[in-house]
C-alpha positions in Angstrom: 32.5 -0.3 -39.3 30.3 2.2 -38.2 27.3 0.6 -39.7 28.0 -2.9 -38.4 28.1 -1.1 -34.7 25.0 0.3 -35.6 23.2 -3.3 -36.8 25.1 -4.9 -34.0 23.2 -2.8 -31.8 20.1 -2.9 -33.0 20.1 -7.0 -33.0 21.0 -6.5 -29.4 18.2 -4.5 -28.5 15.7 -6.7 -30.5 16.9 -9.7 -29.2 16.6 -8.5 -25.3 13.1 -7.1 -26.3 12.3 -10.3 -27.6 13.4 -11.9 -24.5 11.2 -9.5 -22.3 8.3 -9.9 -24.2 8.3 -13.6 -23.8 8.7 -13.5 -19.9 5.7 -12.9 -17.3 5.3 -10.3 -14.7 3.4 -11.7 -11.6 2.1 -8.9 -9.9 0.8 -9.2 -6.0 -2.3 -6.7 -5.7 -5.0 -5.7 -2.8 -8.8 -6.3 -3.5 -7.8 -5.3 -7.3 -6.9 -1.7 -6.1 -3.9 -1.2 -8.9 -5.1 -3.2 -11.5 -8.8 -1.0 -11.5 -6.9 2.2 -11.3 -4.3 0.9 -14.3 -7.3 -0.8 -16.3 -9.5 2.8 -15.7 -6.6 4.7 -17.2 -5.7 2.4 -19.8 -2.4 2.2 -19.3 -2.2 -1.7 -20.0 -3.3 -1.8 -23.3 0.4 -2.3 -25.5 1.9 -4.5 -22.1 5.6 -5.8 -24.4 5.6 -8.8 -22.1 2.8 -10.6 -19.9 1.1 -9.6 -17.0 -0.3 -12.0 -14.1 -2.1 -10.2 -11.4 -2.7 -12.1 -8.3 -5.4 -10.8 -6.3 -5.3 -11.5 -2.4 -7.3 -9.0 0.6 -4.4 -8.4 3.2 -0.7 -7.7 3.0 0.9 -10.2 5.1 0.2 -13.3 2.3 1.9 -10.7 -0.8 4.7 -10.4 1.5 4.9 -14.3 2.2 4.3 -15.1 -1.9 7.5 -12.6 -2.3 9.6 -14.2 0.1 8.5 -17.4 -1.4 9.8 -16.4 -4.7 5.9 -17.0 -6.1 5.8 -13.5 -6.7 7.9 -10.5 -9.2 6.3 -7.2 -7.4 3.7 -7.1 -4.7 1.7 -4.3 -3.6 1.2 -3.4 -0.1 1.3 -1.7 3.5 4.9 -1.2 5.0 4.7 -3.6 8.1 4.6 -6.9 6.3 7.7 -6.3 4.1 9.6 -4.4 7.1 8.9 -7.6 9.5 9.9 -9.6 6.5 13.3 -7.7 6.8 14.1 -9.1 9.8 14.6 -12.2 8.7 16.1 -11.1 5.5 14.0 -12.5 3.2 14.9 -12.2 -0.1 13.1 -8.9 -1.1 13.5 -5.3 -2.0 11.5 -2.4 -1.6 11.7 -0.4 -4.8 8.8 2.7 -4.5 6.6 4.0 -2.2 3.1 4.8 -2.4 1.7 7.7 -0.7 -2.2 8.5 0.3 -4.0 10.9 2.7 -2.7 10.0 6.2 -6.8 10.5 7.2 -7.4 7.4 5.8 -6.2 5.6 8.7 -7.7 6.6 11.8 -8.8 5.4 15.6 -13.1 5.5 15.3 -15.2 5.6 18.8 -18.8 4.3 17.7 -21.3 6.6 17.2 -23.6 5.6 20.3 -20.8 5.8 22.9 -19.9 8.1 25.2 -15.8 8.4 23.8 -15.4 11.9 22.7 -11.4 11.7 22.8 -8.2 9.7 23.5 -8.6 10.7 27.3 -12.0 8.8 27.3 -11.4 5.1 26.4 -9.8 4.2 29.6 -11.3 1.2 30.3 -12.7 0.5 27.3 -12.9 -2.2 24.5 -10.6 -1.8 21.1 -10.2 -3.8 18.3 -6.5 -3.3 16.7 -4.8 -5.8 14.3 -1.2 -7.2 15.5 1.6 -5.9 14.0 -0.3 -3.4 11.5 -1.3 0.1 10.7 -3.6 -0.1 13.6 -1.6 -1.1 16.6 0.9 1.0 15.9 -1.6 3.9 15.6 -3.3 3.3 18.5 -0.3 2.4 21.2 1.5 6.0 19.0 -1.7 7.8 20.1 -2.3 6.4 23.2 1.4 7.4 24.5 0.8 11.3 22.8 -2.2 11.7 25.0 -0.7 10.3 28.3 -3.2 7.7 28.5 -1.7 4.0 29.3 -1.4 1.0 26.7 -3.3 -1.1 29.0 -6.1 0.9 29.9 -7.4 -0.5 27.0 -9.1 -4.4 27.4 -7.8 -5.3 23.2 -8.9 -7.6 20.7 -7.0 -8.6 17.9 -9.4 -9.0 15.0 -9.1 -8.1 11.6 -10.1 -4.9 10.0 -13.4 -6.3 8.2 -14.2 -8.1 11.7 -13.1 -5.3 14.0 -15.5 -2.9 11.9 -18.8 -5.7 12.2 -17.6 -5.6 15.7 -17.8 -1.9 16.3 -21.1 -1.8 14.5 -22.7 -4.6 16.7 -21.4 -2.6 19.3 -18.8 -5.8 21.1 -15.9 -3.3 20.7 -15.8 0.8 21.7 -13.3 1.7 19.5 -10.8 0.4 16.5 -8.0 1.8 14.5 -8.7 0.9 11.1 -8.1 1.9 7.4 -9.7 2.4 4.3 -12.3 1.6 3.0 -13.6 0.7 6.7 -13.0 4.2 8.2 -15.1 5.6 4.9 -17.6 3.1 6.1 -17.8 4.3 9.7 -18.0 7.7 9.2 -20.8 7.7 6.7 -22.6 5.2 10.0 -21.9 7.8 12.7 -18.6 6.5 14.1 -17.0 10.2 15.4 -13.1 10.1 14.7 -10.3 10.3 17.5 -7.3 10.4 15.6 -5.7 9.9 12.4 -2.3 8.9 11.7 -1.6 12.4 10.5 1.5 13.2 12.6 1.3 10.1 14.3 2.9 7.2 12.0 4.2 7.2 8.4 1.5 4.7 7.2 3.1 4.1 3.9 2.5 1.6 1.5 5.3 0.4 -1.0 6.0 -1.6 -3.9 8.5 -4.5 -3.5 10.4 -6.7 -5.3 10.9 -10.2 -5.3 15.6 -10.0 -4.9 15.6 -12.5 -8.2 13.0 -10.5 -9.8 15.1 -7.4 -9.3 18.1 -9.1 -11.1 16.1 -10.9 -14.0 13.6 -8.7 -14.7 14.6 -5.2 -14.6 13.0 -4.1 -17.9 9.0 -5.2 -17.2 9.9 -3.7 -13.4 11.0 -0.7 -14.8 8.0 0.0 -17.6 5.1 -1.4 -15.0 6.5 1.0 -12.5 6.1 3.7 -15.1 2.4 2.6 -16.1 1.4 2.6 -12.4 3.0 6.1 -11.9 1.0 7.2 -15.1 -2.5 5.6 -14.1 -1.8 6.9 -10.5 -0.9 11.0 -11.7 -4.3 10.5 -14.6 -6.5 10.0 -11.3 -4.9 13.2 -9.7 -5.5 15.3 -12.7 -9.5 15.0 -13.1 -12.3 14.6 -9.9 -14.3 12.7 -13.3 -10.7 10.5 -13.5 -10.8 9.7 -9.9 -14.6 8.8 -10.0 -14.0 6.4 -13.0 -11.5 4.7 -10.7 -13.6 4.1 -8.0 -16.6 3.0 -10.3 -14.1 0.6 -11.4 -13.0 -0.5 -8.4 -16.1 -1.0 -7.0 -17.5 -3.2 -10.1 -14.4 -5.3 -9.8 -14.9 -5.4 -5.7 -18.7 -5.4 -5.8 -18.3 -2.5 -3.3 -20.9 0.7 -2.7 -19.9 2.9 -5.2 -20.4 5.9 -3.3 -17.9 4.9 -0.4 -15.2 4.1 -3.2 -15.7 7.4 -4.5 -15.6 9.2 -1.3 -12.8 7.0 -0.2 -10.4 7.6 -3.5 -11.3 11.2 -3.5 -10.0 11.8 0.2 -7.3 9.7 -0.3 -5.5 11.1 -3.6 -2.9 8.0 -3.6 0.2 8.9 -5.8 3.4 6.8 -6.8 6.8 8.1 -5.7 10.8 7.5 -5.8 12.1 6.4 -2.8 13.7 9.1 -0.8 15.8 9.5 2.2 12.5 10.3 4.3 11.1 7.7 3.4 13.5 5.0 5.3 14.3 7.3 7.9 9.9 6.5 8.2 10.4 2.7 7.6 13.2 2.9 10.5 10.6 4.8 13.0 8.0 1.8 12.3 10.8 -0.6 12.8 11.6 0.4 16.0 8.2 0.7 17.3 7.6 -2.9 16.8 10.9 -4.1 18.1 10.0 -1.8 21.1 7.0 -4.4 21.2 9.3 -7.4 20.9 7.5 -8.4 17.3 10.4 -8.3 15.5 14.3 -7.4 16.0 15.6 -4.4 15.4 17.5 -3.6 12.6 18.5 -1.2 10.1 16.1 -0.8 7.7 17.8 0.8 4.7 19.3 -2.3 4.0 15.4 -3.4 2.7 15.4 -0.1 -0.1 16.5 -0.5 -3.6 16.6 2.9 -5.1 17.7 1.7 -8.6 14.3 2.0 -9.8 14.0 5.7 -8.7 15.5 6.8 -12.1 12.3 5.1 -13.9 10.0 6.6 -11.7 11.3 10.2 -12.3 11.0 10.4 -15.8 7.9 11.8 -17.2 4.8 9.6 -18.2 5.7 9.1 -22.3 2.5 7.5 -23.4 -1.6 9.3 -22.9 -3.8 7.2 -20.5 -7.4 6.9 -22.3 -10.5 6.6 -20.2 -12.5 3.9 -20.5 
């Protein structure tokens, strides 16, 4: 009797690893930013099911291609999926990515006169609606006393906001990576970062059928991120592999990728309770704005794939 449990269970497990090997994985990235750090590390190489990367350069269409049901995981900033929770779309947020908070900052250009916060009253600023950088700026703005609408704004994006601070039609943007990078190495003198100022966090989510159907390639891609992400940590030579990577893919400097992935030290973490009591602050700040209702956000998190995360990397990740 024993035995037959034993077979029983052995067909079981074959037969759902069958099944998960013969299903796909669409995966929602940024500019190719996880799969260059995951091909670098070669943590993809024995994949027990298939994996579709779809590449897009902004947040807000990964939310919309989860909500759509078009995508299994998508990788991104947290205001896309948190304004998505208003309207509870059909997602979950499973793991949160973390990076140096320096990475997002408010740049004055280099020729003007705007040595601090207190000096941009009445000047021009290029922010991004409902992003990283208008909640930076107004969070800034409000610490140093100076008014919201002292400012003349422009809402442009962060590649046009950055041409725009070169050809000098804005004074000052609040921007992120790889653009702050950028603007440093031009000159552009820094006002603030989002270092106590805003959680800036980035997290993985789930498409809600995704979460139900396919559990097991969730589970072992969150795992092969987590191990790609800690080999960068590990080595400065690691790092530099992933930006010359990165870069190839991107056909981006090389230099500013390196400088940029160096700084920023990204990792891949469980969710924890700080980590919504964050999403909530963000939340609030834009229904403070009127962008989206409030609402509480913990009812976005999904912590069943925290488990997964915590347990040790089980495979080596081989440099390329």
């Amino acid at each position: 009797m024993r035995y037959l449990k034993q077979l029983a269970a052995g067909v079981l497990a074959t037969s759902l690893s069958l099944a998960a090997a013969a299903q796909t994985l669409v995966v929602g990235d940024q500019s190719y930013n996880a799969r260059a750090v995951m091909e670098a590390a070669g943590v993809l190489d024995d994949l027990p099911y298939t994996l579709e990367w779809k590449q897009f350069t902004a947040g807000s269409p990964v939310a919309e291609a989860l909500n759509v049901g078009s995508l299994d995981l998508g990788l991104l900033g947290d205001a896309p999926p948190l304004f998505l929770g208003a309207l509870g779309a059909p997602i979950k947020v499973i793991a949160v990515s973390r990076q140096s908070l320096e990475g997002v900052a408010i740049l004055a250009g280099k020729d003007s006169n705007i040595h601090s916060l207190a000096d941009v009253r009445g000047k021009r600023a290029a922010i991004w609606k409902g992003s990283w950088s208008q909640q930076l700026l107004f969070t800034a703005l409000d610490k140093a006393g100076v008014p919201r609408d002292a400012l003349e704004l422009r809402y442009l994006s962060a590649l046009d906001a950055s041409h725009a601070l070169e050809g000098g039609a804005v004074d000052v943007i609040a921007t992120w990576e790889p653009y702050v990078t950028q603007q440093k190495r031009q000159g552009a003198r820094v006002l603030a970062t989002a270092e106590g100022l805003i959680p800036a966090q980035s997290f993985v989510v789930a498409n809600a059928k995704a979460v139900e159907d396919k559990r097991a390639q969730i589970s072992d891609f969150l795992q092969r991120l987590k191990k790609a992400r800690d080999w960068t940590l590990t080595d400065p030579a690691h790092t530099e592999a992933y930006a010359d990577a990165w870069a190839q893919r991107t056909r981006a400097d090389r230099d500013i990728a390196r400088a940029w992935f160096a700084q920023a030290r990204t990792d891949l973490a469980p969710l924890n309770p700080q980590v919504v009591v964050d999403a909530q602050k963000t939340v609030d700040f834009f229904a403070g704005l009127g962008l989206i209702k409030a609402y509480p956000a913990a009812s976005l998190f999904d912590q069943s794939f925290s488990a997964a995360l915590a347990q040790p990397a089980t495979a080596q990740a081989v440099s390329h």
